[in-house]
C-alpha positions in Angstrom: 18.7 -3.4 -12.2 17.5 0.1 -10.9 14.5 -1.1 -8.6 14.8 0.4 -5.3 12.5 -1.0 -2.7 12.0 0.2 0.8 9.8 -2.4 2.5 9.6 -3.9 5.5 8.1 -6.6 7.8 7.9 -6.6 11.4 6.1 -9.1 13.9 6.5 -8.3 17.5 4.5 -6.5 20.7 3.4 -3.3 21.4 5.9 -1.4 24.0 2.8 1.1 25.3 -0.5 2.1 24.3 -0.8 3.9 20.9 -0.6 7.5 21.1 -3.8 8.8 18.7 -3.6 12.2 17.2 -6.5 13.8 15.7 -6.7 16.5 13.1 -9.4 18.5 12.4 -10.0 17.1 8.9 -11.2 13.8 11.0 -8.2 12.0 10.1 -6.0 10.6 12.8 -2.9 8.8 13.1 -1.2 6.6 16.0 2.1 6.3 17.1 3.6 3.5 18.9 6.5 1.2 20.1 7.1 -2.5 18.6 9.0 -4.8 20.0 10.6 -7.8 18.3 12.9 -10.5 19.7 15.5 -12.1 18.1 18.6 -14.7 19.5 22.3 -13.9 19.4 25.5 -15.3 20.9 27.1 -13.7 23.9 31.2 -13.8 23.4 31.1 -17.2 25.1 28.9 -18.4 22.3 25.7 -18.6 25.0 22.3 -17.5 23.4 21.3 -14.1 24.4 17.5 -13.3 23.5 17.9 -9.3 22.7 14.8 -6.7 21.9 14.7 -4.1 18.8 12.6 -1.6 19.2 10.8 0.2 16.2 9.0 3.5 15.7 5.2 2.7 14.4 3.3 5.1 12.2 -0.2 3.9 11.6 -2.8 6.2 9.7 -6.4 6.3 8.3 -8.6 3.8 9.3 -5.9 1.4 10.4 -4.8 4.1 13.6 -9.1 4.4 14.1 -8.8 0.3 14.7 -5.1 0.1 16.9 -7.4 3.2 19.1 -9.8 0.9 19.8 -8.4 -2.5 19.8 -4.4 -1.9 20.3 -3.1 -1.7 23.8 0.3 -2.7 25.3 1.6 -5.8 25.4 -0.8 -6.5 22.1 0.6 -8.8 18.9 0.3 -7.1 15.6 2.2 -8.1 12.4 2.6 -4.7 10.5 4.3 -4.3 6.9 4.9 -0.8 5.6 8.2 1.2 4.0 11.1 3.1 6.3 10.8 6.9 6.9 13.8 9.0 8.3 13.8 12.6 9.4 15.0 14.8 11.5 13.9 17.2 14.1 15.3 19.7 17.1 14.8 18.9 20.6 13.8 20.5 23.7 17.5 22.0 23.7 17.3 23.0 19.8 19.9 19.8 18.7 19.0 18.2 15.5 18.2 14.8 16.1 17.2 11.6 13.0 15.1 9.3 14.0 14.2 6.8 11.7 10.2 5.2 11.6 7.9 2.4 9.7 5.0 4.2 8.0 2.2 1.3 8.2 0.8 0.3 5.4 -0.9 -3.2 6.5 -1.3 -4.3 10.0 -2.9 -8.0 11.4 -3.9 -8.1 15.1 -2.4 -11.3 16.5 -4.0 -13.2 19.4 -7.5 -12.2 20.8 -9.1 -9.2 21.5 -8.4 -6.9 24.5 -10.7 -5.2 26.3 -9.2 -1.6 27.1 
């Protein structure tokens, strides 16, 4: 079998308000932090809650929607595929960093007022 799939599920909690870039086509796009939890064993065997965090690209009408609705601390449920790159830094060091480009999101829980 020769399918390759690049997909992926995340449920978790925004680490800061979405950061919205508009271009001058009208289009925008928002980045942001998602958190998810998940249990592990310490070396004593005691469970250890630990935090992922995960780079969020959300475009279209899906970033006009987390602008106005998404702030942190909200509950989203996003599915999308995994995007790595790399850039320089400040100091000119090439750096990867790896990001989910969204290509469904669900707002969990009830609507904030921002």
């Amino acid at each position: 079998m020769n399918t390759v799939v690049n997909s992926v599920r995340l449920l978790g909690n925004l680490g800061k308000d979405p950061i919205i870039k508009s271009f001058s086509n009208g289009g925008k796009v928002a980045n942001c932090t998602l958190a998810t939890p998940h249990l592990s064993r310490d070396k004593d065997g005691n469970k250890v809650e630990e935090t992922d965090w995960h780079l969020i690209v959300i475009r279209g009408k899906m970033a006009e929607v987390a602008e106005k609705y998404l702030t942190k601390g909200s509950q989203i449920a996003v599915e999308g595929s995994l995007r790595s790159r790399k850039y320089n830094d400040s100091d000119g060091n090439e750096r990867y960093i790896t990001e989910v480009i969204v290509s469904d999101m669900q707002m969990l829980g009830g609507k904030k007022d921002k």
